[in-house]
Every structure is written in C-alpha cells, then in structure tokens.
C-alpha positions in Angstrom: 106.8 54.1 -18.6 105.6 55.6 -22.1 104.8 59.3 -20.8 103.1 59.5 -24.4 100.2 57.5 -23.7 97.0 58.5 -21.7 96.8 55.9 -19.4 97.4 56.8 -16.0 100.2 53.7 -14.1 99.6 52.8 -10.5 103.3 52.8 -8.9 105.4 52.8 -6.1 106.4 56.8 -4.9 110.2 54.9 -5.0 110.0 54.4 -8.4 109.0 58.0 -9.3 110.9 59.7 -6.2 114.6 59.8 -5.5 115.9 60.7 -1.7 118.5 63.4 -1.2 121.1 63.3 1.4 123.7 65.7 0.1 125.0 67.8 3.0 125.2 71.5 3.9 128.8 71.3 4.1 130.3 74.6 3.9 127.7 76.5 2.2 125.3 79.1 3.8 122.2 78.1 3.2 119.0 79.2 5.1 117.1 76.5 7.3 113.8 75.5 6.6 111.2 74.2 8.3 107.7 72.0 6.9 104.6 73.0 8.3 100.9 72.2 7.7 100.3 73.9 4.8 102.2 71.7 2.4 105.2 74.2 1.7 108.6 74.4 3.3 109.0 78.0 5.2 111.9 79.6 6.4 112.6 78.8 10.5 113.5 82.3 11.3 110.7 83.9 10.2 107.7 81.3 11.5 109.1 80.0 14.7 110.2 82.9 17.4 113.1 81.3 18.7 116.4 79.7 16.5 114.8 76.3 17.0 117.9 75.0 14.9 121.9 74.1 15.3 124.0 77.2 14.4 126.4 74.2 12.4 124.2 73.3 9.8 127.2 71.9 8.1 124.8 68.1 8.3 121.9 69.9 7.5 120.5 68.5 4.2 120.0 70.4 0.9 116.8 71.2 -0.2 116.5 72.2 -4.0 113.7 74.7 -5.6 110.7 72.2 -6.1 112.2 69.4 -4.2 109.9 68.0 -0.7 111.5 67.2 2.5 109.5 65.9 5.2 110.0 65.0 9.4 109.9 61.5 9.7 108.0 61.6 13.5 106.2 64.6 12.5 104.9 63.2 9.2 101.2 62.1 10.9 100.6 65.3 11.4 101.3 67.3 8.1 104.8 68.1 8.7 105.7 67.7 5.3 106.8 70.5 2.4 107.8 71.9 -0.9 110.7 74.6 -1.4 108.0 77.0 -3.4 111.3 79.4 -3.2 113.4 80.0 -6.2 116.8 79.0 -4.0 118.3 76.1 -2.1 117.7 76.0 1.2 118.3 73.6 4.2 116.5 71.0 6.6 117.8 69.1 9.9 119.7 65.9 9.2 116.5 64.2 10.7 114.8 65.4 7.7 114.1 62.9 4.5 114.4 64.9 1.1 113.4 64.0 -2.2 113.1 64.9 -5.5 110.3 64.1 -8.1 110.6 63.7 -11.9 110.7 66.8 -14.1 107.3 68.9 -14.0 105.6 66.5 -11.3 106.2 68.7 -8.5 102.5 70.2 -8.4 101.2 66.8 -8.6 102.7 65.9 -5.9 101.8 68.9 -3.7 98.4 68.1 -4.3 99.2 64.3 -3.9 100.7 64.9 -0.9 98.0 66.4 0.6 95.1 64.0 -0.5 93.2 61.7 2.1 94.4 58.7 0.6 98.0 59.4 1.1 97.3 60.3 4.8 95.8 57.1 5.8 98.9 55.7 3.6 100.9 57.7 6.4 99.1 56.2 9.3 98.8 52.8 8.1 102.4 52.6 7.6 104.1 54.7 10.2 106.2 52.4 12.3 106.7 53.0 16.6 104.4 51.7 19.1 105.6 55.3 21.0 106.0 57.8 18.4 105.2 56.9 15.1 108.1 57.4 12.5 107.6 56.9 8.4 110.9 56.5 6.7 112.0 56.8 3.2 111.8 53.1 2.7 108.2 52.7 3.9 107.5 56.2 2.1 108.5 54.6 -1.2 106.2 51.6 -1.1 103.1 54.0 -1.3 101.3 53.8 -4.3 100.4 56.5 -6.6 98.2 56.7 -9.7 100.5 58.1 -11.6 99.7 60.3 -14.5 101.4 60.5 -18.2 103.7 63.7 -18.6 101.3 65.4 -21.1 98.3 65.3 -19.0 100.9 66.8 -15.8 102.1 69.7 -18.8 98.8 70.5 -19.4 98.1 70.8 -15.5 100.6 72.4 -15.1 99.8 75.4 -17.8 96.9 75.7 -16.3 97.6 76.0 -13.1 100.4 78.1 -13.2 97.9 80.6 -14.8 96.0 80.2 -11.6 98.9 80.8 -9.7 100.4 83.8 -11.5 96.6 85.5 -11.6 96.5 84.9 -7.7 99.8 86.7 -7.3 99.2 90.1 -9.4 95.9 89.9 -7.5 97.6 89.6 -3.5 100.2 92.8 -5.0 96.9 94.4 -6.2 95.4 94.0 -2.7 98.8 95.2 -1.1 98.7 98.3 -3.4 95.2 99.1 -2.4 95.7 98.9 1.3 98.9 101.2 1.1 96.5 103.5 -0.4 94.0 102.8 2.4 96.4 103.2 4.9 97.9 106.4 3.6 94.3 108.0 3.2 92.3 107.3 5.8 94.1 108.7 8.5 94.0 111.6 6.6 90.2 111.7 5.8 89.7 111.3 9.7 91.6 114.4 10.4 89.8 116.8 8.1 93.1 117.1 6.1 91.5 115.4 3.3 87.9 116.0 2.5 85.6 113.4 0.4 84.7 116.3 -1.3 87.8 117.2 -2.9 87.6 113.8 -4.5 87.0 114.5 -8.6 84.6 111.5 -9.1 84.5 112.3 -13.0 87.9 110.6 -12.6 
C-alpha cells in the first residue's frame, strides 16, 4: 500500500489489524473492561463488584492504543481502546488487536460508525447468542486512508483533544472554588460585598 498517495484503499480490517494473545503471565497488570463508549475502562472502578478472576495470569495484554473487544458482547458496543498511557489486561475471552502506527483514532471513530455495526450484526455467528470472532472481524472492510491524510487528522485532533482537557481541569478548578465559596457566602462569613470588582 503506497501511504504516499491520496487515494484512499478499500481492505480487509486483517490486513491492517494484527490480534494479540500474549498472556498476563506473572505481571500485575490492572483488568479492564470495554464498555459503550468506545474506550477500555478499568473493572474496579465502573463495575461495583470484582467481576474478574483474582489469577489473571491468562488474562490478555492490552497495550496503550491497542482495542480489545468481547466476542458475545460485540452487538452491543462492548468494544474499546486503552486511551491510558499503560498496559493493562482483558479476560482470556477477550480478542485484542493492534492497528498500524498512528491509525488508532481512525479506528475509534471507525469503530463506532453505522456501517461497521451492521458489519457486526451481519456477521456475528450463533443462532443463541451471537459471537464475532477475530477471523470473521478481519474480513470487514474498511476504506482505508493514506498515512498523511491519518497525520494530518491526527494533528488536528489531538489539538481538539488537548484543548478539551485544559478546559475539564479549568471546569474542575472553578468548581473547587465554587465549592469552597459558597458555603461560605451562605453563612454570612463571606459577604458579596467584600468582593473588589475593580479586580
């Protein structure tokens, strides 16, 4: 594929994706779960109860940037990017894979799009609970974009990102300061009048 070009290739997701299977082992890793909204979150904090093994030693690695996804779960959005910056570990019922090099926001948005859903429901297998495995994953096809268009994207919309996140600590910084004033203003030991507005 000449990544140079602008013309965009239609493909198959197994020529572009690779699966994962390497194993926990003896590491300690945190477990992590995919839920609807496209990223991979940590167990403990969004379920409240351990809903995993205490051996995760078969648990399968899950890279920064790399997807994982719950083959009878898939239908219904179970299916997630590590957005942390460390490792981290799915159940060995899990299917992980990687993407090339600086396609990972494509494929979060990819991921999400209508047409790979109906992909997902055309091609998930079981007359009794429907099951999409790595091999059936990797005969979707994707219009694939070349990598300068996905580096320009990606500048972008990393921007985006990294103006969203001073904005949410902004936000947080202004609450505290909500929080720590108004109980104050309520009980007369701070008065709106003692505010300098020339400030």
């Amino acid at each position: 594929m000449d990544n140079a070009s602008d013309s965009w290739d239609i493909v198959d997701l197994g020529t572009v994706t690779h699966e994962i299977r390497t194993k926990v082992k003896e590491r300690c890793l945190q477990v992590l779960s995919a839920v609807r909204t496209g990223s991979l979150v940590l167990s403990e904090d969004y379920f409240t109860k351990q809903v995993y093994s205490k051996d995760i030693g078969k648990y399968i690695v899950v890279e920064p940037n790399e997807f994982a996804y719950n083959p009878a779960r898939v239908n219904i959005g179970s299916l997630g990017i590590n957005g942390f910056d460390f490792a981290g570990c799915v159940s060995p019922v899990y299917v992980v894979f990687r993407v090339e090099p600086e396609y990972h926001h494509f494929f979060s948005f990819f991921l999400r799009s209508p047409n790979f859903q109906e992909e997902v429901r055309v091609r998930a297998s079981g007359s009794v609970r429907q099951s999409l495995s790595y091999g059936d994953f990797a005969l979707i096809q994707v219009t694939y974009p070349p990598l300068d268009i996905v580096q320009e994207f990606n500048y972008q919309y990393e921007g985006i990102l990294e103006t969203t996140r001073q904005l949410n600590l902004e936000n947080a910084r202004l609450s505290e300061t909500r929080d720590s004033l108004l109980p104050r203003l309520m009980s007369g030991e701070l008065s709106v009048s003692d505010i300098d507005h020339d400030k």
